[in-house]
C-alpha positions in Angstrom: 0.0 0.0 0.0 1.0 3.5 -1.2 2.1 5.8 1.5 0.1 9.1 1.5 -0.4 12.4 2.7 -3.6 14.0 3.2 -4.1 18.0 3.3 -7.2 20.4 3.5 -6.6 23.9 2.1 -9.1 26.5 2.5 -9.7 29.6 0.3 -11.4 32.6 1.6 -11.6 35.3 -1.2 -13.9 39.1 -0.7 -15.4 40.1 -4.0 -17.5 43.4 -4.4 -21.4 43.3 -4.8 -23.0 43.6 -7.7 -26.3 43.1 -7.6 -28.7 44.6 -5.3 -31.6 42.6 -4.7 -35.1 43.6 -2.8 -37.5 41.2 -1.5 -41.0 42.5 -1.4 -43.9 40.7 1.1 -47.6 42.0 0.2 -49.9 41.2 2.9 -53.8 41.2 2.4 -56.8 40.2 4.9 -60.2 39.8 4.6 -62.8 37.6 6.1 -64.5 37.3 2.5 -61.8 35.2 0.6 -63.1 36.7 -2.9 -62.5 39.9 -1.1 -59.2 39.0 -0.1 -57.9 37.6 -3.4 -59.1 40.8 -4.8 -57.4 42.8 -2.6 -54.4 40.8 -3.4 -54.6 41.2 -6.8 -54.8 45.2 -6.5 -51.7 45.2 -4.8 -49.4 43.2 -7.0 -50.7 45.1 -9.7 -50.2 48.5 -7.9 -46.9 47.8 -6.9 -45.8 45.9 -10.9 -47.2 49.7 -11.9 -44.9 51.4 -9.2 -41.8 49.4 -10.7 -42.3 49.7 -14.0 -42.5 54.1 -13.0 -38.8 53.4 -12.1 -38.1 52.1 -14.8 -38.0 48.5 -14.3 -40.0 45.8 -16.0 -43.0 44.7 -14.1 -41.6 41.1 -15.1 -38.9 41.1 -13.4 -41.0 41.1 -10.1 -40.3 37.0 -9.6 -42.9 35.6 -7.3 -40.6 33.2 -4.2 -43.6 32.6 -2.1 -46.9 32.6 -2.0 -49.6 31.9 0.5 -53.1 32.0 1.6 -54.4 30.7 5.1 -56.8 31.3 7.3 -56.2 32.9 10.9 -58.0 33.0 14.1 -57.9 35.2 17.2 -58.1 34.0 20.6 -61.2 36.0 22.4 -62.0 35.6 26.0 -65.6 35.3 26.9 -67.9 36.7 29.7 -66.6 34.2 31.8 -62.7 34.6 31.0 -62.8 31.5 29.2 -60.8 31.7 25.7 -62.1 30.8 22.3 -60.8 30.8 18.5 -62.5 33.0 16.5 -62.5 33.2 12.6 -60.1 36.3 12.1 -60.0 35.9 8.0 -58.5 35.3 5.3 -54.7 36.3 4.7 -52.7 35.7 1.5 -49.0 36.4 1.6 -46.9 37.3 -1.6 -43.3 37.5 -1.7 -41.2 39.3 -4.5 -38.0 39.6 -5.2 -36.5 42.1 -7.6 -32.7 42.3 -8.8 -31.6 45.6 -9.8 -27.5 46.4 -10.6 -25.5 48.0 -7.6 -27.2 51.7 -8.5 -28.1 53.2 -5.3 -30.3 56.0 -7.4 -32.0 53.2 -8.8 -32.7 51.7 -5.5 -33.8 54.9 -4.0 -36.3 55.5 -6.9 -38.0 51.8 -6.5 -37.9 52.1 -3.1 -40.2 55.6 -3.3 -42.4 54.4 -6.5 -43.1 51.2 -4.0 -44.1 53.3 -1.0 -46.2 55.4 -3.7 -48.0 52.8 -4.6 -49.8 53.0 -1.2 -49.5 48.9 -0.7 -47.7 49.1 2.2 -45.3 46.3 1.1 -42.6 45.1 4.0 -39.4 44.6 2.6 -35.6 43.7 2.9 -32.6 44.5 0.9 -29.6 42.9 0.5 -26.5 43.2 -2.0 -24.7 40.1 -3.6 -22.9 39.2 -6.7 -24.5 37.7 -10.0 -22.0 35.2 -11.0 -21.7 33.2 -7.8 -20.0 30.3 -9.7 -17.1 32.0 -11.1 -16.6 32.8 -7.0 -17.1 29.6 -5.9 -14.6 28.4 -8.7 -12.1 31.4 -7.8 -12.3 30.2 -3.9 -11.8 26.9 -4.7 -8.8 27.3 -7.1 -7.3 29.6 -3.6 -8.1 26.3 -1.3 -6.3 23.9 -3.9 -3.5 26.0 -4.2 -3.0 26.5 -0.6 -3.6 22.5 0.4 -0.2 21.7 -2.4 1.4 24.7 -0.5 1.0 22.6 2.8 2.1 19.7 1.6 4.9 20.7 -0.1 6.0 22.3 3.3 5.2 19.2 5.6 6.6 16.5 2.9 9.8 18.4 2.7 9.7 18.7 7.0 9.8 15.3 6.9 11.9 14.3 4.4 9.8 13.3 1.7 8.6 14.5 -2.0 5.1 14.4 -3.4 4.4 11.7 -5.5 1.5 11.2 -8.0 -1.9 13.3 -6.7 -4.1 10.4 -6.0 -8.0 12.3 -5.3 -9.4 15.6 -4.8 -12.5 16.4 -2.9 -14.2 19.4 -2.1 -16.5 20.1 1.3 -18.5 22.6 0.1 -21.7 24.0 1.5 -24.6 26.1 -0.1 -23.4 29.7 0.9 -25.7 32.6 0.4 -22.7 34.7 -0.7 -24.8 38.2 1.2 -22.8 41.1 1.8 -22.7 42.2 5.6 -24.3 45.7 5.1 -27.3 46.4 6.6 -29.6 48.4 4.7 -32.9 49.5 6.2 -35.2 52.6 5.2 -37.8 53.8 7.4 -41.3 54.4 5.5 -41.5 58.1 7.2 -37.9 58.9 5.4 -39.2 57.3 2.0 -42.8 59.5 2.0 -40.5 62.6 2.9 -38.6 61.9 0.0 -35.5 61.6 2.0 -34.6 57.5 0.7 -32.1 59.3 -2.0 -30.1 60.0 0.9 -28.9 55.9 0.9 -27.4 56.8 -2.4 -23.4 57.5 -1.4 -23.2 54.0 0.6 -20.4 51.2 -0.6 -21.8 48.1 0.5 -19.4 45.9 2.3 -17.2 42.8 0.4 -19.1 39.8 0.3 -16.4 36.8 2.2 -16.6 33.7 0.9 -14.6 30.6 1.4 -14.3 26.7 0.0 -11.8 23.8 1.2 -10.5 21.1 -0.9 -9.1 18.1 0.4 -6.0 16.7 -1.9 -3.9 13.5 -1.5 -0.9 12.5 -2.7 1.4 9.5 -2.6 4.7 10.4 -1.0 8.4 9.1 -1.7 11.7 8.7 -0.4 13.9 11.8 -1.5 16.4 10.1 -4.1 19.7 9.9 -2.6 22.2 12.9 -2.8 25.4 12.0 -3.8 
């Protein structure tokens, strides 16, 4: 049996955003469900309207979740006892939008949204488009570094890498989310003050892979 080493690199890499996206959550409540659907209806197309004012294709709105249950209330009686009681009907659409990092661009969805009057909650965050070119660029880091290792603890102990014998890579599903935190209160965005966001550099996304490499090792040949 082939005598082998066995080394895990890891490559961390921080790559700029590029993308900014914004997840919109329309929330409507009724307890006549035709009513409800209605209402739902008016709001996704109020805020598709509100988008495509900014300049952005209603289509691009992409539906991630969507929706509709019933909920109750708990109501205490005349003699403190609690019941359920039918509260309505409540359908819940989630919508994200990706826009390139342009923080005027941002600012101008954000205001045609609150416009729009549908109240929609929503989170932004900034990431990168081509996420495999910076899994592939993080994992090319973690290869390099693993061959680095061993090189250093073959020649420590008095061997030389042989052939490479496997690769394997450990890698998880990473979201690949810059750390900035953007929030907007609604009060700033109907004063008109969301433009103010514009001048912010969201932070460098970190990212990191590992790859696992072996190699055969050999006796050095001998020095004359």
């Amino acid at each position: 049996m082939p005598r082998t080493i066995a080394v895990t690199g890891t490559g961390e890499i921080r790559v700029k955003p590029d993308i900014i996206q914004i997840t919109f959550t329309l929330t409507a409540k009724n307890t006549h469900y035709s009513d409800m659907m209605q209402q739902a209806d008016t709001q996704l197309s109020a805020l598709q309207a509100a988008v495509s004012r900014s300049g952005i294709r209603a289509e691009q709105l992409k539906t991630t979740d969507y929706s509709v249950n019933t909920e109750y209330e708990h109501l205490a009686d005349e003699t403190g006892n609690y019941r359920q009681v039918f509260a309505g009907y409540v359908c819940r659409h989630t919508l994200l939008l990706e826009l390139p990092l342009d923080m005027a661009l941002l600012s101008g969805v954000l205001r045609a949204a609150e416009d729009s009057l549908t109240e929609p909650e929503f989170l932004i965050t900034f990431t990168v488009r081509d996420r495999q070119k910076v899994q592939a660029q993080a994992l090319k880091v973690a290869a390099e570094q693993a061959r680095c290792n061993a090189e250093v603890l073959a020649a420590a102990a008095g061997v030389q890498l042989g052939q490479l014998l496997s690769i394997s890579n450990h890698s998880t599903v990473q979201p690949m989310i810059s750390p900035t935190n953007y929030t907007m209160l609604r009060a700033k965005m109907a004063d008109g003050v969301c433009g103010a966001g514009a001048a912010i550099t969201p932070e460098d996304i970190r990212t990191q892979e590992t790859a696992e490499l072996i190699w055969e090792i050999t006796d050095l040949p001998p020095t004359e």
